[in-house]
Structures are given as C-alpha cells and as structure tokens.
VODO-936279 format. One record per residue: residue in three letters; x, y, z of N, C-alpha, C in turn. Coordinates in nm, 3 decimals. Example, Ala and Ser with C-alpha at 12.3 -4.5 7.8 and 13.67 -1.06 7.14 Angstrom:
# VODO-936279
NODE  code     n.xx     n.yy     n.zz    ca.xx    ca.yy    ca.zz     c.xx     c.yy     c.zz
NODE   ALA    1.319   -0.569    0.780    1.230   -0.450    0.780    1.320   -0.330    0.780
NODE   SER    1.285   -0.225    0.708    1.367   -0.106    0.714    1.290    0.003    0.787
***
This chain:
# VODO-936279
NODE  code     n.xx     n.yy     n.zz    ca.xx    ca.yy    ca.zz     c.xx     c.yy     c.zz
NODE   UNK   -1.670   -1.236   -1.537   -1.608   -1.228   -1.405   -1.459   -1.200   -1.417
NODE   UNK   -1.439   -1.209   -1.517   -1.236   -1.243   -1.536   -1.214   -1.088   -1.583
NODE   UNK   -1.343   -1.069   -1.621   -1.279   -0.877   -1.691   -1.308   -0.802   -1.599
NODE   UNK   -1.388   -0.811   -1.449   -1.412   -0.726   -1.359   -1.272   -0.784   -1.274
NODE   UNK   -1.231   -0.889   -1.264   -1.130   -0.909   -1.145   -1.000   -0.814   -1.238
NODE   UNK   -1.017   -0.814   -1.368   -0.896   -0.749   -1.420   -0.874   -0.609   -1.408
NODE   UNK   -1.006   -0.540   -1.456   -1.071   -0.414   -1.413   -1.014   -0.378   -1.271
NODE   UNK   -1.042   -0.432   -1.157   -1.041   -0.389   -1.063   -0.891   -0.411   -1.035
NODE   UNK   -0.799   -0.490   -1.059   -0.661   -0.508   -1.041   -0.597   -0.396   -1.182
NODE   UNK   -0.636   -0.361   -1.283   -0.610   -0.239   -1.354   -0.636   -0.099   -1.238
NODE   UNK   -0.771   -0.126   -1.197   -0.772    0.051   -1.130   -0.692    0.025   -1.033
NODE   UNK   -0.676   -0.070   -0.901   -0.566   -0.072   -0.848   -0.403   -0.019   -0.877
NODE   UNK   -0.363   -0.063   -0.944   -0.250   -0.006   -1.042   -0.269    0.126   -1.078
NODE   UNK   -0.313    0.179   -1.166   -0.352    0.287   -1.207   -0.371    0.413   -1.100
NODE   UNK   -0.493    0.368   -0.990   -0.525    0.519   -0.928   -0.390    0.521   -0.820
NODE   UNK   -0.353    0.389   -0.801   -0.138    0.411   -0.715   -0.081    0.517   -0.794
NODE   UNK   -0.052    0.464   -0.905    0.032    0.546   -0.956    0.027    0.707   -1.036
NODE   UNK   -0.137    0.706   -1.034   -0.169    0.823   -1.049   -0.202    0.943   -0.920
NODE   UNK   -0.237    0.880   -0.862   -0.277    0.945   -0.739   -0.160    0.949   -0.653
NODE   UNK   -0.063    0.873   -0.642    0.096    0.899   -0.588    0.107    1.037   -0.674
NODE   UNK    0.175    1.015   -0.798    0.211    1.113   -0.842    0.103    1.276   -0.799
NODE   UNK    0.020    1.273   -0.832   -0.084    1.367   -0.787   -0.029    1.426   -0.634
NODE   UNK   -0.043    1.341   -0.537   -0.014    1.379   -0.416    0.112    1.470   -0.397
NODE   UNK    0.212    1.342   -0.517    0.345    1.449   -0.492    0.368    1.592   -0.574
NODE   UNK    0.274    1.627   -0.614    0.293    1.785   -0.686    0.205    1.867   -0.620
NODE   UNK    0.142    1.787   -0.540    0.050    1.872   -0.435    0.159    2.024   -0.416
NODE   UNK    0.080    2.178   -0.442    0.142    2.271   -0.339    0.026    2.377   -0.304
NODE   UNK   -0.008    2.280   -0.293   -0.162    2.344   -0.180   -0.078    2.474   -0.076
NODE   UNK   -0.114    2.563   -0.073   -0.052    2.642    0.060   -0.168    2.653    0.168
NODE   UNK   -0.279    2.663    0.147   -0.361    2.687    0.278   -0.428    2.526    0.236
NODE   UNK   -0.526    2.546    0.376   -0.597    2.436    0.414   -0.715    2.380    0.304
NODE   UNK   -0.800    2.537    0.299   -0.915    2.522    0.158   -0.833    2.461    0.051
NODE   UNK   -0.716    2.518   -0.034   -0.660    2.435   -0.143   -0.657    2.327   -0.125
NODE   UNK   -0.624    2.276   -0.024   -0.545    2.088    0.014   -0.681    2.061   -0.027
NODE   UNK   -0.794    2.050    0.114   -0.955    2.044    0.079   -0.980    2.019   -0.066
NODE   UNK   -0.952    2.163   -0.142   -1.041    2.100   -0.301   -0.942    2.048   -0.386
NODE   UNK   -0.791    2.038   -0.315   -0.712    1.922   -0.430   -0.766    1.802   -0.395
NODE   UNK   -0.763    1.733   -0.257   -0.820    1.627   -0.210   -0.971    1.556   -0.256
NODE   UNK   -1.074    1.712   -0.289   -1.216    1.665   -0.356   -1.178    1.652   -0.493
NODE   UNK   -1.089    1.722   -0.600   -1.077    1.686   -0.722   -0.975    1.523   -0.719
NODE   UNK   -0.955    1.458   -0.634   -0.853    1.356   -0.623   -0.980    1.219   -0.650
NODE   UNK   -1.065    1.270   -0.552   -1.167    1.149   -0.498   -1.277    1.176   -0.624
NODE   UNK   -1.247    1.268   -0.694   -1.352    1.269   -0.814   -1.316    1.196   -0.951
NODE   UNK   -1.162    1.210   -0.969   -1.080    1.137   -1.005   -1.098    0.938   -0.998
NODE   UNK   -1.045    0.932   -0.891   -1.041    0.804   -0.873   -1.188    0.743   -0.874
NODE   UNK   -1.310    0.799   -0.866   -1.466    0.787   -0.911   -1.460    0.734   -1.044
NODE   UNK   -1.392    0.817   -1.158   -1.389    0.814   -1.278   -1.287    0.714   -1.326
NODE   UNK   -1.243    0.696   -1.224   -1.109    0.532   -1.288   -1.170    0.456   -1.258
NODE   UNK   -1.262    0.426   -1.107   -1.304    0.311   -1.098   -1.449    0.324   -1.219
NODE   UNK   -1.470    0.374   -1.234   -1.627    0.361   -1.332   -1.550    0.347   -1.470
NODE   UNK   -1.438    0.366   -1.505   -1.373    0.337   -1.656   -1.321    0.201   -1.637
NODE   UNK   -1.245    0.177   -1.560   -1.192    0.057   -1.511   -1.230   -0.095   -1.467
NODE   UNK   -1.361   -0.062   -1.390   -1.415   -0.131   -1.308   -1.549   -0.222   -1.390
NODE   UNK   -1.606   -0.075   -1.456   -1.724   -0.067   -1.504   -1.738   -0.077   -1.637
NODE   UNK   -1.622   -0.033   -1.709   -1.640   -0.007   -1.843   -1.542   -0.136   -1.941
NODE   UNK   -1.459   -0.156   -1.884   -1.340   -0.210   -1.922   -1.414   -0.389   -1.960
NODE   UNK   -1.522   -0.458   -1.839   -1.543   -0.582   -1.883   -1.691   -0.582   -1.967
NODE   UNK   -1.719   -0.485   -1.992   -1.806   -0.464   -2.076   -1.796   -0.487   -2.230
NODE   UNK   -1.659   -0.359   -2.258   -1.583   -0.389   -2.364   -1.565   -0.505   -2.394
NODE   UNK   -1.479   -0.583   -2.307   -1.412   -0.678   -2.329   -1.550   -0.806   -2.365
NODE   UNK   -1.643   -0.806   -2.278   -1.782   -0.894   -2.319   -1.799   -0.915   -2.509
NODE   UNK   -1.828   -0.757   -2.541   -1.879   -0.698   -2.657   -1.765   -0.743   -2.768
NODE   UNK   -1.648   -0.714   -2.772   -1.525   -0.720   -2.813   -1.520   -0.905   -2.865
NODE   UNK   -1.525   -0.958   -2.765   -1.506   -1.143   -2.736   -1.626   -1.180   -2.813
NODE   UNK   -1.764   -1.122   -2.798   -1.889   -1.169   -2.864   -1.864   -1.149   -3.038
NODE   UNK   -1.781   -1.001   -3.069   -1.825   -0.963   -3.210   -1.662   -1.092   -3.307
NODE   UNK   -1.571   -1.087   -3.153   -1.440   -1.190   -3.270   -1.475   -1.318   -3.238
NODE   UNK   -1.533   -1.381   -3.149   -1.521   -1.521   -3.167   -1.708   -1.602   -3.131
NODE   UNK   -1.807   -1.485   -3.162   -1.925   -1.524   -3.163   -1.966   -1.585   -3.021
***
C-alpha cells in the first residue's frame, strides 16, 4: 500500500512537470496539430501512470522480498 500511495504521489509530480513543460513548447499552428499534440500528451501520461502507479510498487514488493526476505 505504501508503494502505490508513493507511485501515485511520484506520477503526480512527474506528469506536472512534464506535461507543463510539454504544454509550454506546444507550437501547434492549426487546430488538427493541437488535437494530436493533446492525443500524444494523454498517451503519455497513460504510460507514467502504468510506470508509476503500476510498476513502481511492484518493484519495490520484489526488491524488499529478495533484501530482507
């Protein structure tokens, strides 16, 4: 439970400051660009929360089991 509340307070952090930055180099000129910067954004942050969320207290399970049995 302690590696998903961490997980999820990691992707918090993370998709801010990635996805800020992202937004701000946005130079979409028409509408379709914005559109598929916006779908590659949300495909993005899919893949942080499933690394983050999902993957991260898993590790950490596996990791804790193999150093301290």
């Amino acid at each position: 439970m302690i590696g998903f509340a961490l997980g999820l307070l990691e992707y918090r952090l993370m998709s801010a400051v990635v996805i800020g930055a992202l937004r701000r180099t946005d130079r979409s000129a028409t509408e379709a660009e914005k559109q598929d910067y916006e779908r590659r954004i949300r495909i993005l942050r899919g893949a942080l929360m499933a690394m983050t969320v999902g993957l991260m207290p898993i590790l950490g399970f596996v990791i804790g089991r193999a150093l301290f049995g």
